[in-house]
DRENGU-365837 format. One record per residue (C-alpha): residue in three letters; x, y, z. Coordinates in steps of 0.5 Angstrom, whole numbers, plus 2048, in hexadecimal, padded with zeros to 3 digits. Layout:
N
alaXYZ;...
***
This chain:
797
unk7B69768D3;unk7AE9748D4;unk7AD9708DA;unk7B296F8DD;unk7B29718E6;unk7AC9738E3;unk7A996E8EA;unk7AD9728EE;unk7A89788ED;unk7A29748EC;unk7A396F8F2;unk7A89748F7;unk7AB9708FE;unk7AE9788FF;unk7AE97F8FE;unk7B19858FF;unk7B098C8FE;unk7B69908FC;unk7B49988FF;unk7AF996903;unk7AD99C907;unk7A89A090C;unk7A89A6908;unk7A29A8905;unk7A09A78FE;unk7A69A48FC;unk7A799E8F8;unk7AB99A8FD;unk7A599C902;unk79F99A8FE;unk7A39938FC;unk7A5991904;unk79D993906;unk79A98E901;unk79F989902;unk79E989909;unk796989909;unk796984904;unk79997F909;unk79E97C906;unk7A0976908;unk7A7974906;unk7AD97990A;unk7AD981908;unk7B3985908;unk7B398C907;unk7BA98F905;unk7BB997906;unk7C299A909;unk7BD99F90D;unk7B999B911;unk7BB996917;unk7B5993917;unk7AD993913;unk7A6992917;unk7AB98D91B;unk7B098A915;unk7B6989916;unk7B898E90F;unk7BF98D90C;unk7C399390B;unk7C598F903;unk7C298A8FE;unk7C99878FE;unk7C9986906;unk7C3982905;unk7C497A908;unk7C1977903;unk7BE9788FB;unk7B797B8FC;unk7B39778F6;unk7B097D8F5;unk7B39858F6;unk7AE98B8F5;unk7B29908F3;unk7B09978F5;unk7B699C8F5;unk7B89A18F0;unk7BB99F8E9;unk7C29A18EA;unk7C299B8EF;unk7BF9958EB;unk7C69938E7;unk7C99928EF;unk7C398F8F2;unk7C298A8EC;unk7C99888EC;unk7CA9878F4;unk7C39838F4;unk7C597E8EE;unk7CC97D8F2;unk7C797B8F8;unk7C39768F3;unk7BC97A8F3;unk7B89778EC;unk7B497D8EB;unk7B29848EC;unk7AD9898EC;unk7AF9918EB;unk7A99958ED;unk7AB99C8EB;unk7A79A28E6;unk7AB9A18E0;unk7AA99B8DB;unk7AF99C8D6;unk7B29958D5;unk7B79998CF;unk7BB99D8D3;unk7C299D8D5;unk7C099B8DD;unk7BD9958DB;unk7C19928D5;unk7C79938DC;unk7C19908E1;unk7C09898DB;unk7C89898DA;unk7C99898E2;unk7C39838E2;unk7C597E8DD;unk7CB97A8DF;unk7C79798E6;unk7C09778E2;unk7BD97C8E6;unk7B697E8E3;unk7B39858E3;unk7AC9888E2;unk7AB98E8DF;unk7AE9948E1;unk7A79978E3;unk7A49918E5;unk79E9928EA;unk7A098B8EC;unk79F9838ED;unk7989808F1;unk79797A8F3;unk7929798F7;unk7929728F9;unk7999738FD;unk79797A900;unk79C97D8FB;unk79B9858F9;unk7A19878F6;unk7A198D8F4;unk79B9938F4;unk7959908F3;unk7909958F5;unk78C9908F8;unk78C9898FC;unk78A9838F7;unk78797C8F8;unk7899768F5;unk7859748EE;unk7869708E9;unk7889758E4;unk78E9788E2;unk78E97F8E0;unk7959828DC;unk79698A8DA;unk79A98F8D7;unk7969948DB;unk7979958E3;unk79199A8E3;unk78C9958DF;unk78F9908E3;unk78D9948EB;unk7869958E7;unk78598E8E6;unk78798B8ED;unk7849908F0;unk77D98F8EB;unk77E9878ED;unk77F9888F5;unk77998C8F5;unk7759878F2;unk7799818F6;unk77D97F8F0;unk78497C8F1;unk78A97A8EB;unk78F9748EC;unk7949798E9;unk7949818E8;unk79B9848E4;unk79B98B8E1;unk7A198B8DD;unk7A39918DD;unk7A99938D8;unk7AA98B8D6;unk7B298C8D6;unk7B29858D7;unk7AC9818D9;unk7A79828D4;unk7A09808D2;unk7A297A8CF;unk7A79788D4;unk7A09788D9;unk79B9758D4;unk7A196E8D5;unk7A096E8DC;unk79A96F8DC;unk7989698D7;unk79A9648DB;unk7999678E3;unk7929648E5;unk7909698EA;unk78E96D8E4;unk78996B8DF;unk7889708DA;unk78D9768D9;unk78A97E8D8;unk78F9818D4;unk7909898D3;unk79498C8CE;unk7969918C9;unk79C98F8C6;unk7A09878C5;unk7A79878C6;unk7AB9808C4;unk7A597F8BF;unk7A89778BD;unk7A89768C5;unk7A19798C6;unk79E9758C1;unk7A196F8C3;unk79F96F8CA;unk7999728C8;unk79796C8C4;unk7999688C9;unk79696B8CE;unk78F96B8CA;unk78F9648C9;unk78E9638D1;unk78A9698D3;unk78796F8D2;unk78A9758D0;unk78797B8CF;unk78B9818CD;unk7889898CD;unk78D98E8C8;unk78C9958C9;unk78D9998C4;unk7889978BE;unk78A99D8BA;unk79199A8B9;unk7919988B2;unk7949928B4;unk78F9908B8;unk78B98C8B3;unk7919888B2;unk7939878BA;unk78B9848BA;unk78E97F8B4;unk79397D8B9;unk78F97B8BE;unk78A9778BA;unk7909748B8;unk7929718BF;unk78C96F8C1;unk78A9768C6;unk7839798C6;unk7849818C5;unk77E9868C9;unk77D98C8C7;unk77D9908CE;unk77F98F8D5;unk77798E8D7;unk7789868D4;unk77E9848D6;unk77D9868DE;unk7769818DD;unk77A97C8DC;unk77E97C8E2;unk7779798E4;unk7759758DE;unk77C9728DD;unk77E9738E5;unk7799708E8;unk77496D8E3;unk7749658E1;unk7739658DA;unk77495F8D6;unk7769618CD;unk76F9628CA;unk76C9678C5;unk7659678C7;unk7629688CD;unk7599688D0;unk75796D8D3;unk75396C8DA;unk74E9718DD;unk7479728E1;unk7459788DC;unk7439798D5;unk7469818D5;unk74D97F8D7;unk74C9798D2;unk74D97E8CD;unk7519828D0;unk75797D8D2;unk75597A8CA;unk7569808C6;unk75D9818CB;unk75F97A8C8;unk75E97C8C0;unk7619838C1;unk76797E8C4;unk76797A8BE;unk7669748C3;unk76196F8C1;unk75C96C8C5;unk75B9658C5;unk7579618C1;unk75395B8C4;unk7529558C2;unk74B9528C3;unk74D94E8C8;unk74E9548CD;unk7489588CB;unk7449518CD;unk7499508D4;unk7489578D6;unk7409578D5;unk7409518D9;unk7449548DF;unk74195B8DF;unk73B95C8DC;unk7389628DD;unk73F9658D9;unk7409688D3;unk7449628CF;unk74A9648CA;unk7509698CB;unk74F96D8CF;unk74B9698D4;unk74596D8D7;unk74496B8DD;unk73F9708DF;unk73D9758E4;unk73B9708E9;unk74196D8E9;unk7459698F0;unk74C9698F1;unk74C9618F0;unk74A9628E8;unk7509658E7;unk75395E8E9;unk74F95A8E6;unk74F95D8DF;unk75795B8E0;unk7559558E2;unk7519548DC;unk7579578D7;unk75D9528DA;unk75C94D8D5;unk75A9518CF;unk7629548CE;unk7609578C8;unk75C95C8CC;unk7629608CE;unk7659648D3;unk7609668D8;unk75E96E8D9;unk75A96F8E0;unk7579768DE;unk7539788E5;unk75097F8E8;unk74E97E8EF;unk74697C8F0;unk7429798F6;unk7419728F4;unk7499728F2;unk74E9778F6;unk7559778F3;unk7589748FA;unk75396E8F9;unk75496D8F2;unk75B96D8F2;unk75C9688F8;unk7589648F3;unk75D9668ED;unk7639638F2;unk75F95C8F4;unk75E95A8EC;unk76395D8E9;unk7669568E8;unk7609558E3;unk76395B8DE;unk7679578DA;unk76A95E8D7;unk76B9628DD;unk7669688DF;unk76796F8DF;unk7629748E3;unk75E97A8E2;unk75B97D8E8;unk7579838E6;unk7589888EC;unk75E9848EF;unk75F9808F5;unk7629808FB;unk76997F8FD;unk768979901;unk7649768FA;unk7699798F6;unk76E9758F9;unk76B96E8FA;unk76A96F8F3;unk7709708F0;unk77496B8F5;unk76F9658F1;unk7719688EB;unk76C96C8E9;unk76E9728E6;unk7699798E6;unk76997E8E1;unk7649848E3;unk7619868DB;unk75E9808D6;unk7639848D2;unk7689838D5;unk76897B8D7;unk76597A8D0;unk76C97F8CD;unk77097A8D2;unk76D9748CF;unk76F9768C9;unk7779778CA;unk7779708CD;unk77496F8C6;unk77A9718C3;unk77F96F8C7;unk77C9678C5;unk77C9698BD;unk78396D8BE;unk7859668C2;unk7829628BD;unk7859668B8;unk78C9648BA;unk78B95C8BB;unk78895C8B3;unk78D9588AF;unk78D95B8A9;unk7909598A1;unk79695889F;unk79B95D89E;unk79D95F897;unk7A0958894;unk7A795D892;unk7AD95988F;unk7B495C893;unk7B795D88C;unk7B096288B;unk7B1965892;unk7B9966891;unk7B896988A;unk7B396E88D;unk7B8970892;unk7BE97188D;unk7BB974889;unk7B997988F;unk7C197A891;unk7C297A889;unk7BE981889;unk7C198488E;unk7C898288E;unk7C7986887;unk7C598B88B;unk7BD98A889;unk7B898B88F;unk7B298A88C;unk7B0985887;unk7A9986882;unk7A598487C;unk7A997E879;unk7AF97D87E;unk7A997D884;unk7A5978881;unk7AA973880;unk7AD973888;unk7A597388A;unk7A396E884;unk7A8969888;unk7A396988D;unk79F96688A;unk79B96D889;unk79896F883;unk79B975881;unk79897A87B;unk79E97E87A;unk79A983876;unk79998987C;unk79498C877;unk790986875;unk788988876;unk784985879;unk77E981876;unk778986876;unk77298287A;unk76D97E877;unk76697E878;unk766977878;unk76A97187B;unk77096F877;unk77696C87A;unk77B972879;unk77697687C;unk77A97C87F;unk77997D888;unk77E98088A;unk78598488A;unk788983891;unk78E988892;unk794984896;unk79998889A;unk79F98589E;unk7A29898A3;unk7A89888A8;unk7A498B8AE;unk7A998D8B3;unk7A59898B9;unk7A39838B5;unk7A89838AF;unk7A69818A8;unk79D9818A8;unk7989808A3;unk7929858A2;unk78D98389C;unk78998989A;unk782989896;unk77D98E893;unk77698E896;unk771988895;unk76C98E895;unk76C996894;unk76B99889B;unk77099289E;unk7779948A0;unk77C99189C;unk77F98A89F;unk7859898A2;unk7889858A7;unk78F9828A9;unk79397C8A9;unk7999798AC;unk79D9758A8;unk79E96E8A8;unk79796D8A6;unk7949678A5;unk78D9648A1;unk7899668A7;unk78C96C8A9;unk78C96E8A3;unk78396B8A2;unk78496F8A9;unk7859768A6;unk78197589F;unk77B9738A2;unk77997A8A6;unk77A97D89F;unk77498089C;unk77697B895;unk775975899;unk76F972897;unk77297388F;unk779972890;unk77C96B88E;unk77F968895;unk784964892;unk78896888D;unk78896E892;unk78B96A898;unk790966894;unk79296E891;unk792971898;unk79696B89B;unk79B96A895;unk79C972895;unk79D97189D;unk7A296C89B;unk7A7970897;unk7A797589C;unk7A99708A2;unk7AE96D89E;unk7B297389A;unk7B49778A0;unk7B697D89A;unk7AF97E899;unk7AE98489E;unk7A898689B;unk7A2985895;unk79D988890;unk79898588C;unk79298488A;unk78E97E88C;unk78997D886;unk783978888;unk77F975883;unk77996F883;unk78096A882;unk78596D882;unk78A972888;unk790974884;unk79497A885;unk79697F881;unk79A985881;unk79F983887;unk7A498788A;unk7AA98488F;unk7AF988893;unk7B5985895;unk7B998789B;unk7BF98489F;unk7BB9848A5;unk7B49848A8;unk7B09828AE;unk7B097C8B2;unk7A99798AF;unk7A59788B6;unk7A39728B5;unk7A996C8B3;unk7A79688AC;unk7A79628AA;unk7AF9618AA;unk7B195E8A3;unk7B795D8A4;unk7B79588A8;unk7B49548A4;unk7B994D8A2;unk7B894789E;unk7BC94189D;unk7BB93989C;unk7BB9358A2;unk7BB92D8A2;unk7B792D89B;unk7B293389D;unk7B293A89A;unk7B293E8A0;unk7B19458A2;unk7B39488A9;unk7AF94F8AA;unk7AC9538AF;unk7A39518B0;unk79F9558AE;unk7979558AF;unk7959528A9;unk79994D8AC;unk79394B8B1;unk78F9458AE;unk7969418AC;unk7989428B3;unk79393F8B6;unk7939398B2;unk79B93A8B5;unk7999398BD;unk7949348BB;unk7999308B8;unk79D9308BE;unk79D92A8C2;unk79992C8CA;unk79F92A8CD;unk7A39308C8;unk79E9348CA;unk79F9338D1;unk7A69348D1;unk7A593A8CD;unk7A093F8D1;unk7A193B8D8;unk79A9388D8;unk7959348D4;unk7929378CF;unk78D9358C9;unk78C93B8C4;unk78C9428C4;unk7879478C2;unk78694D8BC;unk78A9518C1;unk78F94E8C4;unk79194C8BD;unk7919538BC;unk7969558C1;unk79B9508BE;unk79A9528B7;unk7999598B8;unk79F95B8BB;unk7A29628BC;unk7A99628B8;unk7AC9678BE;unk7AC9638C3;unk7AB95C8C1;unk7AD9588BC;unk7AB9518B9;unk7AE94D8B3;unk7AB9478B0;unk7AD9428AD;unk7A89418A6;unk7A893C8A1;unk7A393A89C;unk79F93489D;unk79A931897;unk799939895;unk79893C89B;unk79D9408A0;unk79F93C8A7;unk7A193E8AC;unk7A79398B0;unk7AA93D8B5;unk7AA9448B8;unk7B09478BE;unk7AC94E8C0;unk7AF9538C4;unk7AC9588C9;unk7B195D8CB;unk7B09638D1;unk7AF96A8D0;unk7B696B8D2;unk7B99668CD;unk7BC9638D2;unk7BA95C8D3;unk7B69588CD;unk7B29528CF;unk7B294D8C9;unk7AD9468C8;unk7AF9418C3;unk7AB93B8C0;unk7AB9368BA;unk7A69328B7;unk7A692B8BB;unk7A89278B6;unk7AF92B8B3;unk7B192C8BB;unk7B99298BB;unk7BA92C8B4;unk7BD9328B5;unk7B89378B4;unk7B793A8BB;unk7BF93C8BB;unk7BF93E8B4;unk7B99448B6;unk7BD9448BD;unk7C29478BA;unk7BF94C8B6;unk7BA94E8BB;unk7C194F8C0;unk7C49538BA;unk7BE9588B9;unk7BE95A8C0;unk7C595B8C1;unk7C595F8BA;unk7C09648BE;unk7C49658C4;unk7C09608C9;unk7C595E8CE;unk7C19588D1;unk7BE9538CE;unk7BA94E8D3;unk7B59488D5;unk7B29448D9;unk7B293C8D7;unk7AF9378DA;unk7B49338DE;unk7B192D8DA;unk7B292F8D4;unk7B992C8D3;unk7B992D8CB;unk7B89358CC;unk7BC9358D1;unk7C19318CD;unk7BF9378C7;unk7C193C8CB;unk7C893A8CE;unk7CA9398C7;unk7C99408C5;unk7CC9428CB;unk7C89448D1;unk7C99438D8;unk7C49408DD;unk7C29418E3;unk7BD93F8E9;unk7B79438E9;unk7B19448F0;unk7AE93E8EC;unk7B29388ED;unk7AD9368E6;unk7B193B8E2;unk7B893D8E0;unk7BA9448DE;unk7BE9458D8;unk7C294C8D5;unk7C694D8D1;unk7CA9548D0;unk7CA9578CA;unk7D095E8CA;unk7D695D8C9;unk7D79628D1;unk7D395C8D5;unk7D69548D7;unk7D19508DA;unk7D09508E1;
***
């Protein structure tokens, strides 16, 4: 399961509290006492055998005398009672509940009893162990929390109820609140990645804070991660930097998107930064005060970050001067001693139409000319003139009437240059990390199928004849099918360098490994020696599939960069992700990737085959599903999109007539930019699904249909769109994708697929039918619905 009843958590109608209690100290106690303080508006009921009445509730004796499904339960007895109490409230309808005790142990017999006793009715569990649910915008503290929370912007997720009652309480005492806070205790059933789907698409939080020390369902994680990310902010905290697989937990999360912090410190600044700040995506920033020393402070904050200041045109030094005269020009902009509170804003105002000056940083200690109190209602009149946002530093802090005018305009406060500039700098890397995921890479490996199904018989040869690892000769050519070149020679020297430059001059011996981790299933770690003497040797990790850019990714923060030749080493890292994405029996490798001026080549390979290793965490490219046929006199070839597929797209949906384009996406639309493109063509395979059907016109690839599908978190229903190129509309090629598309989703245990057509449309609406749909009127009299069901167990209503 992943989201589903999930809003049943997040958006309660009702709670009840099994074991609620008067007694001292006990859990039942504790939770009644916060679900009453709190004030929670929907109906509460307190369930518990020894009492008649709590704080002058009704309570009932049973869960199962209770007159309706409460949306949530807290459940708060002992364990030998959660199997009866789950069971009785599925039974009632309840949708999700919290077990708040001391033990977390998601592995034992109890809770492997409490899961079965919950899965017939849907019924979703937190923990066992979980501090509990907060939502402050419905009054809602369900659980433990040891302090009250206001309402924020921030969602904040964790594996750990004590960092959890540290970082509430750190945010109350500072007037900070959350959109959601969630300790998840022993994630029995909903995870981390079940939240981050959530919380992807809930628009109370815009951005997530994410603590943990372990992933659980690492294919769901990541795929929710990457969703999550392209949407909002995602920082995630690990504990436990000494675990060697640390380094590869940090490669997952660059990998989706997410921005690591390194302590406790920078992730509960953002709850300001993100929670509060209005901040626009920009890598550079200006830098505002009155006075030279704190100029230099807050600049030597900036470069310790890795953030840079802003580089102004001249136009901006010539607005500036104009406008404040008695200023220091340039970034920082010195306003001097004798500064007022006005000349902050028209230093804003003189910025506003120079974007490239960046965010705005207002760095101020108190003076008589301008105290912090002026300043800042001057920060809040003009803010409108800071194109990127603003963030504040007050040395010596503000009173809290200030504080909180600031913070409702959306002006985020941080107490250090250091900390804002270290702020700054994660909004930096999630916009980098963003961008890194809305590129459009190269092309895969051209490989002929005939190659890969060589490759992966060879493989199931050797191990029907008992052979579980393949080296010299035998290794290189499965691997040279690839497209790879292979030395098999495991003792082949390498060239000795040269004094001067020829094109074999020797770079480096990258050490390759595969291993299937027991999280992240079969991971790529690259390892060199030290540019220098002094330098550790580099080693970094890698999540397969890669791709050109990914690959780039991972050799430019290499020390052999700079000399390394770029195409021949990206086309050997992604070929080699290839081999391992499309020979399952591959469960591990080692190899020696040999870099020379023109040349990547691997020498001494050595494969271990298995019958079965780990699910990889990120779904390749699926092959097979590729198809080629003839139709009405074109080659045509049917296959999933992929990101190269992004320029030929566009010249597809600009092909489309705009009255196509209405019916296809319910309104007038004239073009797409680089990163809606980017959302159609680099899709998650996991979750979604597009097949296109391509020919090839005057030597380049065409694109003249697609059906996509989205499919939920719970697999149950998938929503597809279809579109043709205008002018081959009527030929049957809609029908011919429809169908396939359908078989593809049912094949993955889907049991709905639905849509919405204009009622307008009657050729798709006459599409649909022919393929077997039913329609029904939707809110909207403009808009039909249609569905269809997949399994063999459902008939349509």
């Amino acid at each position: 399961m992943t989201v589903r009843n999930l809003d049943a958590l997040f958006q309660p109608k009702s709670v009840a509290v099994i074991g609620a209690s008067l007694r001292p100290d006990s859990v039942g106690a504790k939770v009644w006492r916060r679900v009453r303080e709190a004030g929670f508006s929907g109906p509460v009921w307190p369930v518990n055998p020894k009492y008649a009445e709590l704080d002058g509730c009704a309570v009932f004796a049973d869960a199962a005398d209770l007159l309706e499904a409460p949306s949530v339960a807290l459940i708060c007895t002992p364990s030998e009672t959660w199997v009866d109490v789950v069971g009785k409230l599925g039974r009632l309808g309840t949708r999700a509940a919290v077990i708040v005790s001391d033990t977390d142990d998601a592995g034992s017999p109890v809770v492997s009893r409490v899961l079965a006793a919950a899965k017939p009715h849907l019924l979703r569990i937190v923990g066992p162990g979980s501090l509990g649910v907060v939502t402050p915008a419905v009054n809602a503290h369900f659980g433990a929390p040891s302090s009250m929370v206001k309402t924020g912007g921030v969602a904040w997720v964790s594996q750990s109820n004590a960092l959890t009652n540290a970082v509430l309480g750190w945010a109350a005492a500072r007037g900070l609140g959350f959109s959601h806070a969630i300790a998840l205790g022993g994630e029995a059933d909903v995870d981390a990645g079940d939240v981050l789907d959530y919380l992807a698409s809930d628009p109370a939080t815009r951005a997530i804070l994410l603590e943990l020390s372990v992933v659980r369902a690492a294919r769901k994680f990541m795929s929710a991660a990457r969703a999550a990310a392209r949407n909002k902010p995602v920082l995630v905290l690990r504990t436990g930097r000494s675990d060697p697989s640390d380094a590869l937990y940090g490669a997952a999360f660059r990998r989706a998107g997410m921005v690591r912090v390194d302590s406790l410190d920078d992730l509960i600044d953002e709850i300001e930064t993100l929670g509060v700040g209005r901040i626009a995506a920009s890598s550079s920033a200006t830098l505002i005060t009155s006075d030279r020393g704190v100029a230099a402070l807050a600049a030597d904050a900036f470069a310790a970050a890795n953030t840079t200041l802003a580089h102004w045109p001249d136009a901006a030094q010539a607005t500036v001067a104009r406008a404040l005269p008695r200023a220091t020009g340039g970034n920082p902009l010195v306003l001097g001693n004798d500064a007022k509170p006005e000349h902050f804003g028209l230093a804003l105002e003189a910025l506003a139409p120079h974007r490239e000056t960046g965010t705005a940083f207002v760095v101020h200690a108190s003076t008589l000319g301008a105290p912090v109190a002026e300043v800042a209602r001057v920060l809040i009149e003009r803010q409108r003139f800071a194109y990127r946002g603003v963030l504040a530093c007050f040395f010596g802090g503000v009173d809290d009437e200030t504080r909180d005018a600031l913070r409702a305009h959306g002006i985020a406060l941080h107490s250090t240059p250091h900390r804002l500039a270290r702020a700054f700098a994660r909004l930096v890397d999630y916009r980098l990390g963003r961008e890194l995921l809305m590129q459009t890479p190269q092309g895969l490996p051209a490989q002929v199928p005939v190659a890969i199904e060589a490759a992966q018989a060879s493989a199931k040869a050797a191990l029907a004849a008992g052979h579980t690892m393949l080296e010299g000769a035998d290794a290189a050519s499965l691997l040279s099918g690839f497209g790879l070149e292979v030395t098999s020679d495991a003792d082949s020297a390498a060239p000795a360098p040269a004094e001067g430059l020829h094109d074999d001059e020797h770079i480096v011996d990258v050490t390759v490994t595969l291993r299937d981790d027991a999280d992240f299933g079969p991971v790529f770690e690259f390892t060199a020696p030290p540019a220098d003497e002094a330098s550790a040797p580099f080693s970094v990790y890698g999540l397969p599939p890669l791709n050109p850019i990914l690959a780039s990714e991972i050799v430019s923060r290499s020390p052999y960069a700079q000399r390394a030749p770029v195409a021949p080493v990206l086309d050997a890292l992604t070929a080699l992700s290839e081999a391992v994405c499309c020979v399952e029996q591959i469960v591990g490798l080692t190899a020696v990737l040999r870099v020379t001026r023109t040349r990547a080549r691997l020498v001494g390979s050595r494969l271990a085959l298995g019958q079965q290793r780990g699910r990889l965490a990120i779904v390749p490219y699926p092959r097979q599903l590729e198809e080629t046929l003839d139709w009405r006199g074109r080659r045509l070839t049917i296959r999933p999109i992929r990101p190269e597929d992004e320029p030929a797209h566009s010249d597809f949906i600009a092909g489309m007539t705009p009255n196509d384009l209405r019916m296809r996406f319910f309104g007038a639309v004239s073009g797409f930019d680089h990163s809606q493109l980017a959302r159609m063509t680099q899709i998650d395979y996991d979750r979604e699904m597009a097949l296109i059907a391509t020919t090839e016109e005057s030597g380049h690839a065409r694109t003249l249909g697609v059906v996509r599908t989205i499919t939920d978190p719970d697999n149950e229903n998938a929503e597809f769109a279809v579109a043709v190129r205008s002018d081959l509309k009527g030929l049957g090629l809609g029908r011919m994708l429809m169908e396939r598309m359908v078989a593809y989703v049912r094949g993955r245990g889907t049991r709905w697929i639905v849509g919405e057509v204009l009622r307008e449309n009657a050729p798709m609406l006459g599409l649909v039918k022919a393929c077997g749909f039913t329609m029904s009127p939707t809110a909207d009299p403009a808009v039909v619905e249609v569905k269809m069901p997949l399994q063999s167990d459902m008939r349509a209503p």
